[in-house]
C-alpha positions, 0 to 999 in steps of 0.5 A, spaced: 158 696 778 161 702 772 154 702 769 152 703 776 157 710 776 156 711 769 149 713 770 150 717 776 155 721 773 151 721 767 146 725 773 150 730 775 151 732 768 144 733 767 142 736 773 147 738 778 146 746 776 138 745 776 140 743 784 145 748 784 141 753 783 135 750 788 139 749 794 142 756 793 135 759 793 134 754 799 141 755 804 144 761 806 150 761 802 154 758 796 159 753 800 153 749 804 150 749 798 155 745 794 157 741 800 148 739 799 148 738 793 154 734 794 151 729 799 144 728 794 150 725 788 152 721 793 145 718 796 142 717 788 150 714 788 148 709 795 141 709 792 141 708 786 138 701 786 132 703 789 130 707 783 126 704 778 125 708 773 119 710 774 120 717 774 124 723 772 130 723 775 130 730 777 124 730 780 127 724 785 134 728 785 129 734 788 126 729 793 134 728 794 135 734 796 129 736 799 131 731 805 138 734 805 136 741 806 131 738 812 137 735 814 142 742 813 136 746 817 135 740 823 142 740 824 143 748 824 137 749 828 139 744 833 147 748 834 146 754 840 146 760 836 146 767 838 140 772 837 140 778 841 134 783 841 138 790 844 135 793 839 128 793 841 130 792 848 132 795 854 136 792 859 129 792 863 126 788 858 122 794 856 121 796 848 126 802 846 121 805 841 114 804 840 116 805 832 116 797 830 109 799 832 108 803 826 106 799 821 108 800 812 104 802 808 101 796 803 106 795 799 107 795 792 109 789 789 111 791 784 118 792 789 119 784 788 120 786 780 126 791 781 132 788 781 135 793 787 129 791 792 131 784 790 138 785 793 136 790 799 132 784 801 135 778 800 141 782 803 136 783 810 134 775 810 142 774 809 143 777 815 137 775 820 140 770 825 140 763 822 134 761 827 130 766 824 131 765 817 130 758 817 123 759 819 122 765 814 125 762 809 120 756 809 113 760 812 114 765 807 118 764 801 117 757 800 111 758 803 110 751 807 104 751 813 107 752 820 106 745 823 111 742 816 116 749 818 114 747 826 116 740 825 122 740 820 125 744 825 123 741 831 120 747 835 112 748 837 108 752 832 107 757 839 115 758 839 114 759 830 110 764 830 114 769 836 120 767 831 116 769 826 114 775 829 122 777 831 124 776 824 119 780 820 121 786 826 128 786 823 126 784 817 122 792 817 128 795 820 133 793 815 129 794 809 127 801 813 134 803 813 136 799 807 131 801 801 124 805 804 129 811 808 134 809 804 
């Protein structure tokens, strides 16, 4: 039993900000993060038996914690969240504006490489409701196909692809206002 701990102490030694920083990039804030990465040390500890050693451990603690991450945004998901679009429409359900129909010009990608764009960005995804940054994060950042993102959050491809559509109109607003008219 103490070897047993010993090598799972030995493993969060090692790894514990690799995954730090992964579940970082992959939840919204800091806390769940931690709590996430808490709960991987805790199922390599239950677990510990069934790994044989075949592979790295890193790779089997991000498989961990890939599965906690699942398991974060399922439970999130499921909760009642509150998404209100009276920014793009009026109390007839009509649009406010024809302006989220104009569309950006192509963007330079050189926007990613300035540490400013970065922080706006990252800021617009940090404040889109969690049932839309769940999605983007997965379609777009993490780049998974829409029947993995679909079925990891329980939801049809059609629901998907109007969160997606949502989220991308305020994702525009937001950078709009926060970096391209800023």
């Amino acid at each position: 039993m103490n070897n047993k701990k010993e090598i799972v102490l030995d493993m969060i030694e090692q790894h514990i900000p690799y995954l730090l920083q992964r579940a970082r990039y992959l939840l919204p804030n800091i806390e769940d993060a931690e709590d996430v990465v808490q709960d991987v040390f805790l199922a390599a500890y239950e677990g510990i038996d069934k790994y044989k050693g075949d592979g790295q451990v890193k790779t089997w603690l991000s498989s961990i914690l890939n599965y906690k991450v699942a398991d974060y945004y399922r439970k999130k998901y499921k909760q009642p969240g509150k998404i209100s679009l009276n920014s793009y429409f009026d109390e007839d359900g009509q649009w406010k504006t024809n302006e989220f129909l104009k569309t950006w010009d192509e963007i330079d990608t050189g926007y990613f490489n300035d540490p400013a764009f970065k922080n706006a960005f990252e800021h617009c995804i940090e404040n889109l409701p969690e049932k839309w940054s769940v999605p983007v994060k997965l379609y777009y950042l993490e780049e998974k196909k829409s029947d993995f993102v679909s079925q990891e959050l329980g939801i049809n491809t059609t629901n998907l692809w109007k969160i997606l559509q949502r989220a991308r109109l305020q994702l525009k607003d937001c950078l709009d206002s926060k970096w391209f008219n800023h």
